[in-house]
Backbone as CSV, one residue per row, in Angstrom:
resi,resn,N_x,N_y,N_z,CA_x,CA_y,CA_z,C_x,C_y,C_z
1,UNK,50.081,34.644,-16.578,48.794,35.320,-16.554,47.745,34.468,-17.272
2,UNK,46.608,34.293,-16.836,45.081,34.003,-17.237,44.291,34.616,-17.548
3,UNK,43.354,34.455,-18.390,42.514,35.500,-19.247,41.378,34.628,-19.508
4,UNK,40.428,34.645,-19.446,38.643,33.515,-19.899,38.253,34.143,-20.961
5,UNK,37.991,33.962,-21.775,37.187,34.723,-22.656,35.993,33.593,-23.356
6,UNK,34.868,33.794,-22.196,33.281,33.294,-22.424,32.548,32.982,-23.823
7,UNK,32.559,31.959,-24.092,31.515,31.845,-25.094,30.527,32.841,-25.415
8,UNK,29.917,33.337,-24.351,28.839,34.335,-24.283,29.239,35.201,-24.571
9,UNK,30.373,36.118,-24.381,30.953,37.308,-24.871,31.350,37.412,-25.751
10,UNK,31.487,36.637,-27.000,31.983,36.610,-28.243,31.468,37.472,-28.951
11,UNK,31.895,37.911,-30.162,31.045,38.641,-31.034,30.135,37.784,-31.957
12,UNK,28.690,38.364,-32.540,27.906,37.371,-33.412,27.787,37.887,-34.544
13,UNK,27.200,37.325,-35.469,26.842,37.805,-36.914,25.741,36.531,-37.111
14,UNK,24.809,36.766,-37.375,23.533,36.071,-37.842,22.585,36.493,-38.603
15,UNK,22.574,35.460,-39.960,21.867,36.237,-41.423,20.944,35.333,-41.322
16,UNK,20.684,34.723,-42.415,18.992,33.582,-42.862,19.796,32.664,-43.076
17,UNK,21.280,32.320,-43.339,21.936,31.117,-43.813,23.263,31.089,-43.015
18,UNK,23.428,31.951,-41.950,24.785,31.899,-41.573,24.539,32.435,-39.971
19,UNK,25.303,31.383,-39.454,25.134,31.524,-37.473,26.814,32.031,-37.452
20,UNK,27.488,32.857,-36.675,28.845,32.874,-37.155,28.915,33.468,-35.457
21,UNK,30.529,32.778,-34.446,30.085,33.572,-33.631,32.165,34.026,-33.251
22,UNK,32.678,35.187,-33.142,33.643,35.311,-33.310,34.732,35.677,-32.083
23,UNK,35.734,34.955,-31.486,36.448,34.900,-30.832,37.278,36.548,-30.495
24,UNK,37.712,37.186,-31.845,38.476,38.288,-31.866,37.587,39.199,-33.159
25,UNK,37.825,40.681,-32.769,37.280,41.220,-34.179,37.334,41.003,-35.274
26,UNK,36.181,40.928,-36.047,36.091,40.528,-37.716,34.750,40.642,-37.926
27,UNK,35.022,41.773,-39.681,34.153,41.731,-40.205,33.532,43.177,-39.411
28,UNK,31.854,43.125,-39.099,30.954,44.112,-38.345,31.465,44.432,-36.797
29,UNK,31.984,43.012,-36.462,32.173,43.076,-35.123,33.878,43.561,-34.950
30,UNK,34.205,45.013,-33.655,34.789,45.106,-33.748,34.943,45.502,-31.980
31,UNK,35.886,44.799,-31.004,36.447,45.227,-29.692,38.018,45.246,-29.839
32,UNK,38.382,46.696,-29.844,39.775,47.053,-29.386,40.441,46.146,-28.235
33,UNK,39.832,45.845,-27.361,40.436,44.387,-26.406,40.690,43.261,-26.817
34,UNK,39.659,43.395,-28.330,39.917,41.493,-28.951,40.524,41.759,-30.500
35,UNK,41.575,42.152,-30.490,41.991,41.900,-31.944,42.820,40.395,-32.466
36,UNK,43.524,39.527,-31.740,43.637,38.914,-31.394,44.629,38.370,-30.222
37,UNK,44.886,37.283,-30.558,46.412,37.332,-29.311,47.389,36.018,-30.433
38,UNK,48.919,36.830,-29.672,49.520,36.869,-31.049,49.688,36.938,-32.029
39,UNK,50.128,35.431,-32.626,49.796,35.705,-34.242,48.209,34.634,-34.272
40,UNK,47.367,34.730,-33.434,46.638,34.254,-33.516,45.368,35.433,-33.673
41,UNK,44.821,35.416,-35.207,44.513,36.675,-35.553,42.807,36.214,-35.493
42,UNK,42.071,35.469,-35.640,41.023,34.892,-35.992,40.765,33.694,-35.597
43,UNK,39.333,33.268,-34.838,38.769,32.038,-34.580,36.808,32.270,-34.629
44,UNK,36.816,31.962,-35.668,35.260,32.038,-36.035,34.902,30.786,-36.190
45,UNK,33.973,30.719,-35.421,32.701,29.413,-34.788,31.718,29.419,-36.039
46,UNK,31.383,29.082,-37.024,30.421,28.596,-38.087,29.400,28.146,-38.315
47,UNK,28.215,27.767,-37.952,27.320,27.062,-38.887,26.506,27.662,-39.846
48,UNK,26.707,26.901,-41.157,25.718,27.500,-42.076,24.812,26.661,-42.706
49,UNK,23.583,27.169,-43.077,22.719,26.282,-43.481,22.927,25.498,-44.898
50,UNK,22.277,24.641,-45.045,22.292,23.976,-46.235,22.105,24.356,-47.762
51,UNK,23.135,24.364,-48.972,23.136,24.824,-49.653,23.737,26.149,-49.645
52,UNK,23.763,26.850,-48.651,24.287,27.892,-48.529,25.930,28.552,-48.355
53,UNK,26.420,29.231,-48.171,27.448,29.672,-48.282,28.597,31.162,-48.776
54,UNK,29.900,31.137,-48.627,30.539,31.890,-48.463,30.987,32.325,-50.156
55,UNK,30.512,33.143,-51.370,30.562,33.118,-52.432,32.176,33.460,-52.771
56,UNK,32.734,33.678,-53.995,34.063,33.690,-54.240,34.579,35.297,-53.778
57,UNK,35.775,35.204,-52.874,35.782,36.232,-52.487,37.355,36.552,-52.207
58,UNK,38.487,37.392,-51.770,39.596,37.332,-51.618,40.391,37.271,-50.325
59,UNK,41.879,36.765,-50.274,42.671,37.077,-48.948,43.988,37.300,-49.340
60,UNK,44.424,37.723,-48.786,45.761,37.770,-48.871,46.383,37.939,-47.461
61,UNK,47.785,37.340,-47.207,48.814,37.823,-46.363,48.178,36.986,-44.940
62,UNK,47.798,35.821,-45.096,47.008,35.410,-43.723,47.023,33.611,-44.171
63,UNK,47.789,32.832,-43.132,47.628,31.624,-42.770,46.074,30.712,-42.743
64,UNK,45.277,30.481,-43.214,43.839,29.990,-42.794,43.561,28.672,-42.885
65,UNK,42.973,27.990,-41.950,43.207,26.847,-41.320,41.377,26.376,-41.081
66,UNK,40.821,25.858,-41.699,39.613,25.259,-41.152,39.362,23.919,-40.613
67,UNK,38.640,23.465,-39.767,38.449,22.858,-38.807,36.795,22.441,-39.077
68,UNK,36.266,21.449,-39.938,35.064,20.653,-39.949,34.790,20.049,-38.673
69,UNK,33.867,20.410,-37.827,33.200,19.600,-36.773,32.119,18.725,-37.151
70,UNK,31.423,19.388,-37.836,30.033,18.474,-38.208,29.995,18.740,-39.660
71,UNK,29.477,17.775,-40.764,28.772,17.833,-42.118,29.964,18.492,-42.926
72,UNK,29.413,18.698,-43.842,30.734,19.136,-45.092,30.587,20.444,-45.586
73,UNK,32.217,20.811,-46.418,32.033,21.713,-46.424,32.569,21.697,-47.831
74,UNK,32.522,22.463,-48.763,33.012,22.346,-50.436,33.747,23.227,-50.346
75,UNK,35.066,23.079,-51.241,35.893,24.691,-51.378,36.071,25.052,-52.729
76,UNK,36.530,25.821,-53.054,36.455,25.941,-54.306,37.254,27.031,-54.598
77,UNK,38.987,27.693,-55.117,39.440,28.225,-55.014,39.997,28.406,-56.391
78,UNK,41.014,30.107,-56.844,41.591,30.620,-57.604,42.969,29.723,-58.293
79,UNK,43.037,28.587,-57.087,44.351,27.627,-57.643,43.477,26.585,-58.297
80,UNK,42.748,26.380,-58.342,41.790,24.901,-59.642,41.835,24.288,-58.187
81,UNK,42.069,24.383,-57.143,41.261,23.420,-55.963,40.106,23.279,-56.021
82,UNK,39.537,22.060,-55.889,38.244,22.004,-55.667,38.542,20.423,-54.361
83,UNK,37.433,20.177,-53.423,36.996,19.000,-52.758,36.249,19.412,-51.796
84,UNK,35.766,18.517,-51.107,34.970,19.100,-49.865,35.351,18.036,-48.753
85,UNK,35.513,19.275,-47.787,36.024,18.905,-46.265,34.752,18.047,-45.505
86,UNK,35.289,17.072,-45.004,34.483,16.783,-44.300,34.684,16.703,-42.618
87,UNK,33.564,16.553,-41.580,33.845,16.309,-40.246,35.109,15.147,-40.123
88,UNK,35.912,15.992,-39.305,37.514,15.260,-39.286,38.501,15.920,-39.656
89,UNK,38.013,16.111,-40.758,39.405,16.877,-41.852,39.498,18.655,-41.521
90,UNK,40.705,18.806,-41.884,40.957,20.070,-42.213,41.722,20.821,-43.359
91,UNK,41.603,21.699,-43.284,42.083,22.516,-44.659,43.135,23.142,-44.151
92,UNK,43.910,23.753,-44.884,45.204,24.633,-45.258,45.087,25.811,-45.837
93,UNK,44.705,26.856,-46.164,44.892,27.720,-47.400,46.536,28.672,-46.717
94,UNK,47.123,28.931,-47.574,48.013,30.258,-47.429,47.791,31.200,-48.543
95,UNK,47.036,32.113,-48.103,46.548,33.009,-49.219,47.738,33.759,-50.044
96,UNK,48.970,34.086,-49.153,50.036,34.776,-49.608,49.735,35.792,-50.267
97,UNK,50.652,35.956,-51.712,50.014,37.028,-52.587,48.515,37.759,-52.862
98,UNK,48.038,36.541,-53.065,46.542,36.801,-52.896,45.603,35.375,-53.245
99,UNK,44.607,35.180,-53.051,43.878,34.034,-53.699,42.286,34.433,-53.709
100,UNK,41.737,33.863,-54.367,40.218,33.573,-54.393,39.681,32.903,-53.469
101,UNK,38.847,32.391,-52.667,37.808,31.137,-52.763,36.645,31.368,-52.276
102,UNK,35.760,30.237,-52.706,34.522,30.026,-52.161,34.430,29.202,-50.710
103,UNK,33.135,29.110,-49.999,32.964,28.093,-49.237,31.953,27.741,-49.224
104,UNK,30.907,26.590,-49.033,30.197,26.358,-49.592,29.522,24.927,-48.581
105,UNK,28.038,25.022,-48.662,27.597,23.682,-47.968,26.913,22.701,-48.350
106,UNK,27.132,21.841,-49.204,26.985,21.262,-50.491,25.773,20.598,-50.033
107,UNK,25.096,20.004,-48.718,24.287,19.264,-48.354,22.707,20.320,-48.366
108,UNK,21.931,19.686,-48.948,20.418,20.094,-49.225,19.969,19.371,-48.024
109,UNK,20.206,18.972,-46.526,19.486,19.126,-45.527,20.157,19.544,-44.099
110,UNK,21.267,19.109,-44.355,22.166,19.000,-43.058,23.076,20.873,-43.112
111,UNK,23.001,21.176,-41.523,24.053,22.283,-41.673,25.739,22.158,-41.442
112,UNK,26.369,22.599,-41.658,27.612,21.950,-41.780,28.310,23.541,-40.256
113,UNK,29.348,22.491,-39.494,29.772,23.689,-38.143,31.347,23.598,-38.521
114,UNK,31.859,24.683,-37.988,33.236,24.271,-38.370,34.040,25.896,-37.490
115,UNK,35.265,25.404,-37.688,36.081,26.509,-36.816,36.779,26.982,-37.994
116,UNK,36.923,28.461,-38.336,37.849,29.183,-39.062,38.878,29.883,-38.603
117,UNK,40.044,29.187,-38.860,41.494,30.287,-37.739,42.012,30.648,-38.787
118,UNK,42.522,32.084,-38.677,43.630,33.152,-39.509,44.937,33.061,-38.318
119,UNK,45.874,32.783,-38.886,47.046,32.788,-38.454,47.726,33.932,-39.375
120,UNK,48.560,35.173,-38.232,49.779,35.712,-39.155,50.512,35.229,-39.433
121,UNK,51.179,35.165,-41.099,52.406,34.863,-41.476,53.888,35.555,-41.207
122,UNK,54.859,34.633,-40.681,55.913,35.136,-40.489,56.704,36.012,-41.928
123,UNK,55.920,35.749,-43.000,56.685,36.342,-44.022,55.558,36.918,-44.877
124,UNK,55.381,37.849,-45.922,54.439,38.658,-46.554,54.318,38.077,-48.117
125,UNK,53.368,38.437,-48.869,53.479,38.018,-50.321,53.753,36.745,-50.586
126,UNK,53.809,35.446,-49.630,53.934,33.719,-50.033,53.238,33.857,-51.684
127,UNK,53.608,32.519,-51.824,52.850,31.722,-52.958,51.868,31.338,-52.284
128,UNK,50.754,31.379,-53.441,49.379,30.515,-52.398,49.439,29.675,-52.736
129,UNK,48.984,28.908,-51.754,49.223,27.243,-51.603,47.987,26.871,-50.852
130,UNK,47.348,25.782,-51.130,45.966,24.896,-50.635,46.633,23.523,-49.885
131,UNK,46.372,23.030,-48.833,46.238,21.766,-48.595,45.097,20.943,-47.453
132,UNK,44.565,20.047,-47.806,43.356,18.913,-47.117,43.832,18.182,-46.921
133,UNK,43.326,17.599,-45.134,44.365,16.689,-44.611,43.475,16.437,-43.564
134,UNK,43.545,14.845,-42.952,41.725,13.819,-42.359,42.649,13.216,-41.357
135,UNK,43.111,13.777,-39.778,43.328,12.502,-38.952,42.726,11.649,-38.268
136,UNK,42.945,10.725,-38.289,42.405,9.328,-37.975,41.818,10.114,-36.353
137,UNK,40.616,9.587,-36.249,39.927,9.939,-35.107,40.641,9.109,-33.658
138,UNK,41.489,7.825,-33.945,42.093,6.975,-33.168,43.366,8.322,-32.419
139,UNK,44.031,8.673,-33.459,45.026,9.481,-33.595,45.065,10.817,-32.134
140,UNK,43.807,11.113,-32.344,43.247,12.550,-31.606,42.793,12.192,-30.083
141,UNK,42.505,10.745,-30.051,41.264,10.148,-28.704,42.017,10.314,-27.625
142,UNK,42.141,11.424,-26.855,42.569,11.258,-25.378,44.210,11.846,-25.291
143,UNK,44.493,12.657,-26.268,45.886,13.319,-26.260,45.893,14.141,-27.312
144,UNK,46.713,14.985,-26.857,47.093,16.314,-27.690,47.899,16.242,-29.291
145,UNK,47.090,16.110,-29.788,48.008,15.618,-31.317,47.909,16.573,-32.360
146,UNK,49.791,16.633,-32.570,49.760,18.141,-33.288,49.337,17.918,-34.904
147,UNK,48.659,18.708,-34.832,48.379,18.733,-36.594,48.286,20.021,-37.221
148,UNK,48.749,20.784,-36.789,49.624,22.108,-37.115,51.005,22.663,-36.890
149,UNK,52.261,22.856,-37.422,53.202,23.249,-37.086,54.356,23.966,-37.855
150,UNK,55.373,24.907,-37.774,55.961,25.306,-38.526,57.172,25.000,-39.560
151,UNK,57.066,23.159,-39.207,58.006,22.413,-39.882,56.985,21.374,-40.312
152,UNK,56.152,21.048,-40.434,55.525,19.993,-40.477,55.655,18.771,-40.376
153,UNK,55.931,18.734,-39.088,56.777,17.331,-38.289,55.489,15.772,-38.165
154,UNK,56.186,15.333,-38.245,55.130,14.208,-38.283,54.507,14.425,-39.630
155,UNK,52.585,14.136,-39.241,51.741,14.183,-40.857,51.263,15.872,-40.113
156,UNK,51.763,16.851,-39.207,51.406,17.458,-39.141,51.198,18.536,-40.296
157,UNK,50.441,19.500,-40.490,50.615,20.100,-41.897,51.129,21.500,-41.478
158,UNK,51.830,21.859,-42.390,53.030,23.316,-41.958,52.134,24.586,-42.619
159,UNK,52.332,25.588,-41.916,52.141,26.505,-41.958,53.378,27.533,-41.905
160,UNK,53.470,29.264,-42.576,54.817,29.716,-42.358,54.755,30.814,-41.194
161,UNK,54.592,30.065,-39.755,54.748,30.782,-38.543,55.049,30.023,-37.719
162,UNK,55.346,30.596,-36.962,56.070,29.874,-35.458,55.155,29.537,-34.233
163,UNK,54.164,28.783,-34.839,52.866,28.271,-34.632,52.793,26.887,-34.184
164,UNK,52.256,25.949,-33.478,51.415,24.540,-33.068,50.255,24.629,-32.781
165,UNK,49.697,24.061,-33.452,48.122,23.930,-33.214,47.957,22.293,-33.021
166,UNK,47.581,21.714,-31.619,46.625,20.413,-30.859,45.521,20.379,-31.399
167,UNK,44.745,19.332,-31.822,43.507,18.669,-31.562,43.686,17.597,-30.303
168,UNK,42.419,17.462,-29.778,42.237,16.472,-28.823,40.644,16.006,-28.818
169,UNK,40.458,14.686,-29.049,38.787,14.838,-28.338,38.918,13.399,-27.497
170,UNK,38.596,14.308,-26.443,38.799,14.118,-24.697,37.159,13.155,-24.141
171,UNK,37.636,11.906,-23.774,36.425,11.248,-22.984,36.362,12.404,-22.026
172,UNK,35.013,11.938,-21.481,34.806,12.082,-19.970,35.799,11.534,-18.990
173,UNK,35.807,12.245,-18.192,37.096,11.764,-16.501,38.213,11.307,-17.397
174,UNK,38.918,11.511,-18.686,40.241,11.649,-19.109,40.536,13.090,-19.028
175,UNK,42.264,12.595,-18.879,42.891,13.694,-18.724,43.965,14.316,-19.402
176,UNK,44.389,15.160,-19.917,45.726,14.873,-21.147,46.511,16.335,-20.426
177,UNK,47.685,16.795,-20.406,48.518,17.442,-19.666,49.371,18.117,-20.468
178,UNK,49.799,19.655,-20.555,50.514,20.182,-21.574,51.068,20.940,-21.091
179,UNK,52.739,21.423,-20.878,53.749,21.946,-20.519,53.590,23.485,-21.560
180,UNK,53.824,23.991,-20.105,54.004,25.959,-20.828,54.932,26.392,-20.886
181,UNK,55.496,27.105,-21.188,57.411,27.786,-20.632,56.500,29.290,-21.324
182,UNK,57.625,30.199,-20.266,57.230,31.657,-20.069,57.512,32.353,-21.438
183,UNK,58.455,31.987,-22.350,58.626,31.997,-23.323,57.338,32.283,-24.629
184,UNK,56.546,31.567,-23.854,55.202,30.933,-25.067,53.967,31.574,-24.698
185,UNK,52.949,31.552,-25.485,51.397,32.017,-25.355,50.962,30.701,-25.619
186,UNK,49.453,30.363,-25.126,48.850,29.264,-25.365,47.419,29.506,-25.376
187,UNK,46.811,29.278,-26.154,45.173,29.841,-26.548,44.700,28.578,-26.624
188,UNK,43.215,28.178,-25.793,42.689,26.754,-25.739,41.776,26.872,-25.660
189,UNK,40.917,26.309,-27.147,39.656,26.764,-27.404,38.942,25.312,-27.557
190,UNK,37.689,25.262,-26.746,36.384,24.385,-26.470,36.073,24.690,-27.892
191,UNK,36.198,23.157,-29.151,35.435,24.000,-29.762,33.699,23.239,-30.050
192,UNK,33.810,21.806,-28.898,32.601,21.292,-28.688,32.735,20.099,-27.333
193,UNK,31.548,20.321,-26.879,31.579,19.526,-25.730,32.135,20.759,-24.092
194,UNK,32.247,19.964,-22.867,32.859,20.695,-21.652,34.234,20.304,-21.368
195,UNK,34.656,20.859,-20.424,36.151,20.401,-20.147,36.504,21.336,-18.853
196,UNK,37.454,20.519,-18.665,38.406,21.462,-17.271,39.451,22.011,-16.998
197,UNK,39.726,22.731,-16.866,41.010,23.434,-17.337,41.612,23.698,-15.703
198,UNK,42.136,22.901,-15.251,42.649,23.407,-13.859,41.620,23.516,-13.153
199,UNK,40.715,22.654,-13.221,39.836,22.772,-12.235,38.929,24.088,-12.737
200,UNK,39.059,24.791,-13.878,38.243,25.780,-14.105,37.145,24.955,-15.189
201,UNK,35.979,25.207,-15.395,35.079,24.355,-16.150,35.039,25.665,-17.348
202,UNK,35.301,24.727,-18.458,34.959,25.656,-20.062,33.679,24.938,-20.478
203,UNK,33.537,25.244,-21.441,31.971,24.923,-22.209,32.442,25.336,-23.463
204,UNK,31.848,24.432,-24.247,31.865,24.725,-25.989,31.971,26.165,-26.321
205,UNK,33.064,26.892,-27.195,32.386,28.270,-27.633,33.934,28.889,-26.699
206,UNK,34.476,28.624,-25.517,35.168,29.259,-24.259,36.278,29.641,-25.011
207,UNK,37.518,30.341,-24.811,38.216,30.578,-25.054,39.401,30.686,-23.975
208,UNK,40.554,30.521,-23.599,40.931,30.529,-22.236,42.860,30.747,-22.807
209,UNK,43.383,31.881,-22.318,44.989,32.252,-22.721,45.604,32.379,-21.442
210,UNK,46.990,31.759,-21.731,47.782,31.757,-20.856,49.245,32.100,-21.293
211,UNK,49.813,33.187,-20.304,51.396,33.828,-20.702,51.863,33.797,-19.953
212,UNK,53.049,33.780,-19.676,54.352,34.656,-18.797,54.101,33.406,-17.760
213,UNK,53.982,32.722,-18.559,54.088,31.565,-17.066,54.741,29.956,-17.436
214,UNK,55.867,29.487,-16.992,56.287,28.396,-16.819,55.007,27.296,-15.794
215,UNK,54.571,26.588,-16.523,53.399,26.156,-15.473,53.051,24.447,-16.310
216,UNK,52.524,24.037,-15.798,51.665,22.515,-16.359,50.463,22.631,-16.029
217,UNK,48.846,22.598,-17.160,47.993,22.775,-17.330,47.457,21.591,-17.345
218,UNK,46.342,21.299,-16.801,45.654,19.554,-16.817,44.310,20.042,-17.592
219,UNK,43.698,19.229,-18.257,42.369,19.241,-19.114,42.008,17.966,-18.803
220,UNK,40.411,18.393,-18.271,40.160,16.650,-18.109,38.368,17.337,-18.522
221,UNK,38.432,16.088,-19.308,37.080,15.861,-20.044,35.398,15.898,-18.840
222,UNK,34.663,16.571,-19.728,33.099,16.714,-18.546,32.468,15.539,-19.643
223,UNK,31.933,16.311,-20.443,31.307,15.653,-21.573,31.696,14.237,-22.116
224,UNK,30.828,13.482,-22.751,30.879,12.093,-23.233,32.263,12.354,-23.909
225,UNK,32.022,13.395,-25.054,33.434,13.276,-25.831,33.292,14.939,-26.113
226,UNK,34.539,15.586,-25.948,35.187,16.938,-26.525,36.180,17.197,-26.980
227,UNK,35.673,18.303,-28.025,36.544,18.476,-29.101,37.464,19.847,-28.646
228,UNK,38.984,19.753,-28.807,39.761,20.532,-27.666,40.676,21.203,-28.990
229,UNK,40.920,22.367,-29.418,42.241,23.222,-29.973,43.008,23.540,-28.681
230,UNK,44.706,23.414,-28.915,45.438,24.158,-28.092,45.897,24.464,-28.875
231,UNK,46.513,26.045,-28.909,47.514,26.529,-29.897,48.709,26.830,-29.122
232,UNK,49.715,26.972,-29.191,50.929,27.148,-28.597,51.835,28.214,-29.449
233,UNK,51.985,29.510,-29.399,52.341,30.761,-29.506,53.349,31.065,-29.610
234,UNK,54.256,32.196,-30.474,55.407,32.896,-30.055,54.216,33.933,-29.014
235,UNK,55.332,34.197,-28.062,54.996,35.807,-27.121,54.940,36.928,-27.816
């Protein structure tokens, strides 16, 4: 089965310092159709203005995974973490028990964009744990390269679910190819630039799930260069 879920249909939240636009319910925005799919609980689209930001606040019991597209981002958490993410890198938090943090956009001109995913944990009450981690842009160019997983194979960084999360950023007229088994869910989110999904055209913002299907999916690049999440699911 196939499912689109439009950039345009997302849910929004927009203050004086914060553009936020949200994949599944959170927060104000709430559709009984979008809570999420699987353990894929959260994907919030970001930009916030300069100087501005997310003040110290709590989580618990939730995997969270950020994704810098553009400009930086500062963190600042209940474990003495401190650094700031930049375009490339990504973060780790496992809130587990519980944790603090801030988020924050340390730049006085530039706005900083970024993707926020909540993943469910396969287990409740973890230790919280922080980790920041920058792959080589060579690494990502034109193939699916895991940098999320539940063993942390490769320099991928682990998380405690039965989870893979792809980056890709896809030339134009390249193509990169990813095997489904019926077994699995697969959520593939545009999170800049166009792309093709089987001949279906996404756009930055798109969201696009696929189940119950043994199948091979082709992605081939519109845009100069795009920035591609695949997540790969328990059912």
């Amino acid at each position: 089965m196939h499912f689109l879920r439009p950039a345009d249909e997302r849910g929004h939240t927009q203050t004086e310092w914060l553009d936020s636009y949200h994949s599944f319910s959170f927060g104000n925005y709430y559709d009984p159709q979008f809570m999420g799919f699987s353990d894929l609980r959260v994907i919030n689209d970001d930009i916030v203005e300069p100087g501005r930001g997310f003040e110290m606040h709590p989580h618990n019991n939730m995997e969270i995974i950020t994704v810098v597209l553009s400009g930086a981002l500062e963190h600042k958490d209940s474990l003495d973490s401190g650094s700031v993410i930049r375009s490339g890198e990504i973060q780790k938090m496992t809130a587990g028990s519980g944790i603090l943090h801030s988020e924050f956009n340390p730049s006085v001109k530039e706005q900083v964009h970024f993707l926020q995913i909540w993943i469910m944990p396969d287990l409740r009450d973890l230790h919280p744990d922080y980790l920041q981690k920058k792959f080589p842009e060579k690494e990502l160019k034109n193939r699916l390269y895991l940098i999320v997983s539940p063993d942390g194979i490769g320099d991928s960084v682990q998380i405690h679910q039965n989870t893979k999360i792809y980056q890709c950023l896809l030339d134009a007229g390249q193509t990169v190819k990813y095997k489904i088994s019926a077994d699995r869910a697969v959520w593939l989110q545009i999170a800049a630039g166009s792309a093709s999904l089987n001949n279906t055209p996404l756009v930055a913002g798109d969201g696009y799930a696929i189940w119950d299907e043994d199948t091979e999916i082709q992605i081939r690049g519109i845009d100069r260069q795009s920035n591609i999440l695949l997540f790969d699911l328990s059912k």
